[in-house]
C-alpha positions as CSV (number, residue, x, y, z in Angstrom):
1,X,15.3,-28.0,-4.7
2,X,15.4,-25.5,-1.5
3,X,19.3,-24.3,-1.4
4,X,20.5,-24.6,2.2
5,X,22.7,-22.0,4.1
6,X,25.8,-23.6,2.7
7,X,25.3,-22.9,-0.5
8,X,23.7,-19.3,0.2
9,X,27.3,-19.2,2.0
10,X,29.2,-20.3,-1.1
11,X,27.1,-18.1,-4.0
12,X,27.3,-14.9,-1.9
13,X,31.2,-15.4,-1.5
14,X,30.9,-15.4,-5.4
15,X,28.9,-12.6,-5.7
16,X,25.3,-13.4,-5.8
17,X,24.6,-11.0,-2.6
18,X,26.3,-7.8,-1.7
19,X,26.6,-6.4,1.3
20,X,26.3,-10.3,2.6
21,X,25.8,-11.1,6.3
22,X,26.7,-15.2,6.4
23,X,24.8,-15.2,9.5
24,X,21.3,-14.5,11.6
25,X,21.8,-10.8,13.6
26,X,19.2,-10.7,15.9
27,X,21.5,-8.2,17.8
28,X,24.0,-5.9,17.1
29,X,26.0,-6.5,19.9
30,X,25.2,-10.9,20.3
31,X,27.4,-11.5,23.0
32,X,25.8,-8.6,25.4
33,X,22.5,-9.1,23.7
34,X,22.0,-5.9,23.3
35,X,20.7,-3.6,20.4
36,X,18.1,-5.8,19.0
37,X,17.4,-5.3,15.8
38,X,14.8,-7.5,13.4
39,X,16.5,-10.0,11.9
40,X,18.6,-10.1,9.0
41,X,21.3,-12.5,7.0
42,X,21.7,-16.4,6.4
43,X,19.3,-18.4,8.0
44,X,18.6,-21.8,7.5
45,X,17.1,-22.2,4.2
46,X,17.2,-18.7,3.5
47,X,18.5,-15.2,3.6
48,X,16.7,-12.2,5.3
49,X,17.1,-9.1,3.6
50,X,17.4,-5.9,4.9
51,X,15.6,-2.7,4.0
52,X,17.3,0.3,2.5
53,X,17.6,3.5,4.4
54,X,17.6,5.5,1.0
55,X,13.8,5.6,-0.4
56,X,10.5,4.6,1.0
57,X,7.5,5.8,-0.9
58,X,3.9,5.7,-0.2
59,X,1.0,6.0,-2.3
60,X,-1.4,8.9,-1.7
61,X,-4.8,9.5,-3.8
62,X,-4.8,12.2,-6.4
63,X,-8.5,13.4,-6.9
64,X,-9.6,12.6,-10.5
65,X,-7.2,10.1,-11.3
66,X,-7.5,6.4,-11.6
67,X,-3.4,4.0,-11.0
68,X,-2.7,2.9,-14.3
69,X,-0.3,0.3,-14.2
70,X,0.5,1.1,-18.1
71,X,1.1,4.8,-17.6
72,X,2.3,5.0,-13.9
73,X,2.0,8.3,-12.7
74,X,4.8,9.2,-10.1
75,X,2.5,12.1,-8.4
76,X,0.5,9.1,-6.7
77,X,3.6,8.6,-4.7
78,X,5.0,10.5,-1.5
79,X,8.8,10.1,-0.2
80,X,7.8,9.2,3.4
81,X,10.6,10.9,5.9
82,X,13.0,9.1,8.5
83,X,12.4,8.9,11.9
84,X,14.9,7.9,14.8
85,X,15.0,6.9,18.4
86,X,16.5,4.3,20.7
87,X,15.0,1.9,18.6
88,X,16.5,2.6,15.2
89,X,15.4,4.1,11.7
90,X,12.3,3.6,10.7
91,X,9.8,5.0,7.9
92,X,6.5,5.0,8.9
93,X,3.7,3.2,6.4
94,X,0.0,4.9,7.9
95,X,-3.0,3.0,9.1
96,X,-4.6,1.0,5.6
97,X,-2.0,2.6,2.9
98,X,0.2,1.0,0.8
99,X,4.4,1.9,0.7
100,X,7.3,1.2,-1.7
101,X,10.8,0.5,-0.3
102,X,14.0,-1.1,-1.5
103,X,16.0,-3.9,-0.4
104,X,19.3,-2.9,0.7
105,X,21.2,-5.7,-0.6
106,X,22.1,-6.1,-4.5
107,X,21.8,-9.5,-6.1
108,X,22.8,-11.4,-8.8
109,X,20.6,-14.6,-9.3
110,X,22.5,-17.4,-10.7
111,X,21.4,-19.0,-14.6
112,X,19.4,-22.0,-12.8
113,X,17.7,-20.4,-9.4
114,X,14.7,-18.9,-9.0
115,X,14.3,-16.5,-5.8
116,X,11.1,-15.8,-4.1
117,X,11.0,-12.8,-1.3
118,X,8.4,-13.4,1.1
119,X,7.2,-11.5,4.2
120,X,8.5,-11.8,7.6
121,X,6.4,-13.6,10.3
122,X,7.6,-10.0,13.1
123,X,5.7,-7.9,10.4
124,X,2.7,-10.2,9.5
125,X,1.7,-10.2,12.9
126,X,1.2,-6.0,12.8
127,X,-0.9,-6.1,9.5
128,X,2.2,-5.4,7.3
129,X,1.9,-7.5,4.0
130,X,4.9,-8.2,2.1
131,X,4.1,-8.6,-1.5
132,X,5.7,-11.8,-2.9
133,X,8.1,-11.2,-5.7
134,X,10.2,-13.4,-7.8
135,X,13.4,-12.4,-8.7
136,X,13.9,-15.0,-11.8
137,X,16.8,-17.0,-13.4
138,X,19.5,-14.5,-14.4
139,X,17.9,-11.1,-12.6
140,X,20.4,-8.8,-11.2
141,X,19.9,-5.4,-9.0
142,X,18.2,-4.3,-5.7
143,X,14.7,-5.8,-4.9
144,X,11.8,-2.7,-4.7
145,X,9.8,-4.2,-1.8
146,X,6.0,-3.8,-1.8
147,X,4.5,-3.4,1.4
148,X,0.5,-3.2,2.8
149,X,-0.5,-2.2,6.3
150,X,-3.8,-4.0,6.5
151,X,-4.5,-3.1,9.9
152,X,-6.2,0.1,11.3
153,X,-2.7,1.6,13.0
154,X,0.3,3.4,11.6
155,X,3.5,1.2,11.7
156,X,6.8,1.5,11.6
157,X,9.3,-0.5,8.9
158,X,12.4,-0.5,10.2
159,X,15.3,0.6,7.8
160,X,18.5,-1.5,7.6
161,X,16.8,-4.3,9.5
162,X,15.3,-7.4,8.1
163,X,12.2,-7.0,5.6
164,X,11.8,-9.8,4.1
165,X,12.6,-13.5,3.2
166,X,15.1,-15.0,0.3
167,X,14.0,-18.6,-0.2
168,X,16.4,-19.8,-3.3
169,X,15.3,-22.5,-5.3
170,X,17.1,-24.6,-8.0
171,X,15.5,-25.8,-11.6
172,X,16.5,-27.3,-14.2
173,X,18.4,-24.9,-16.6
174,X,16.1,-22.7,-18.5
175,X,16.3,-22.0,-22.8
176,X,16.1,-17.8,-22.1
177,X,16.9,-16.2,-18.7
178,X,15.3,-12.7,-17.3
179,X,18.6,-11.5,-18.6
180,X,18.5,-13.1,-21.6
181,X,15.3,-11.3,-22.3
182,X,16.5,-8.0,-21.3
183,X,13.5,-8.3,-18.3
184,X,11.8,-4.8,-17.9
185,X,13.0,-4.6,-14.2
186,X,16.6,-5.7,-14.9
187,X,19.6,-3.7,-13.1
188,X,17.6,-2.0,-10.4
189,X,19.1,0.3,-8.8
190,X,18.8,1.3,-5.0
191,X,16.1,3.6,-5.4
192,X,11.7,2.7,-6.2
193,X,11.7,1.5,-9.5
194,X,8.0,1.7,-11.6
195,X,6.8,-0.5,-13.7
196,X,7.3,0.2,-17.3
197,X,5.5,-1.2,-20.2
């Protein structure tokens, strides 16, 4: 089952998202309107996360080497700098290239939910690609947030603005949680974490 804004509501208050906004900011001042930002916190059926301001990384070819998802090698990857202006913070992910970012929120998923991050619809529309991740039963940490710019421009991904997409979804109790099995991408903290074997 799909958990509705209530519940997101009553599991944050407990712990399952920190920092928690229990409602849609579309701007950050709503009653003038002003300072739009894209948006992030409880929505419906879901919970848009924001992206970190600490970390984006983007991968850059090394000449003679070949990504090895067994044997990651961390020279691939570039820290990309910040950029301000009226508009906000923002990282900027180049024309066809491929980022690394980190959600700003920590969470805790409960024993019996499964969480699936998907892209936003504002970024879609540019070429951005969110990859979709699970975050299964019993995960805790902060989401590292793949990202593809499939179109032919340079964009900018907005730091502590919404990312992505939390859609929460209730089974029946598992026999061994990701915690349970000590998952490989347990406790991440706020900063790119690589796979490891």
């Amino acid at each position: 089952m799909l958990k509705n804004d209530h519940w997101i509501n009553e599991q944050a208050a407990a712990g399952m998202l920190e920092p928690f906004q229990p409602t849609l900011v579309r701007h950050l001042d709503p009653e003038g309107r002003t300072g739009p930002v894209l948006s992030f916190g409880c929505s419906s059926y879901g919970y848009d996360l924001r992206l970190s301001p600490k970390e984006f990384l983007i991968f850059r070819h090394v000449p003679g080497t070949v990504m090895n998802p067994k044997r990651f090698n961390p020279a691939n990857l570039e820290p990309a700098p910040m950029h301000s202006d009226e508009d906000g913070d923002y990282f900027i992910l180049p024309a066809h290239s491929y980022g690394l970012g980190v959600a700003l929120e920590k969470m805790r998923v409960p024993s019996n939910i499964t969480v699936i991050c998907l892209g936003k619809s504002t970024y879609a529309r540019l070429g951005i690609i969110v990859n979709t991740t699970p975050a299964e039963a019993g995960w805790e940490g902060h989401l590292t947030l793949e990202f593809s710019n499939s179109s032919g421009a340079d964009c900018r991904i907005y730091a502590s603005e919404g990312i992505c997409q939390l859609l929460f979804f209730e089974g029946d109790p598992c026999a061994t949680t990701y915690n349970d099995r000590q998952g490989k991408y347990q406790h991440q903290p706020e900063r790119v974490t690589l796979a490891k074997v």
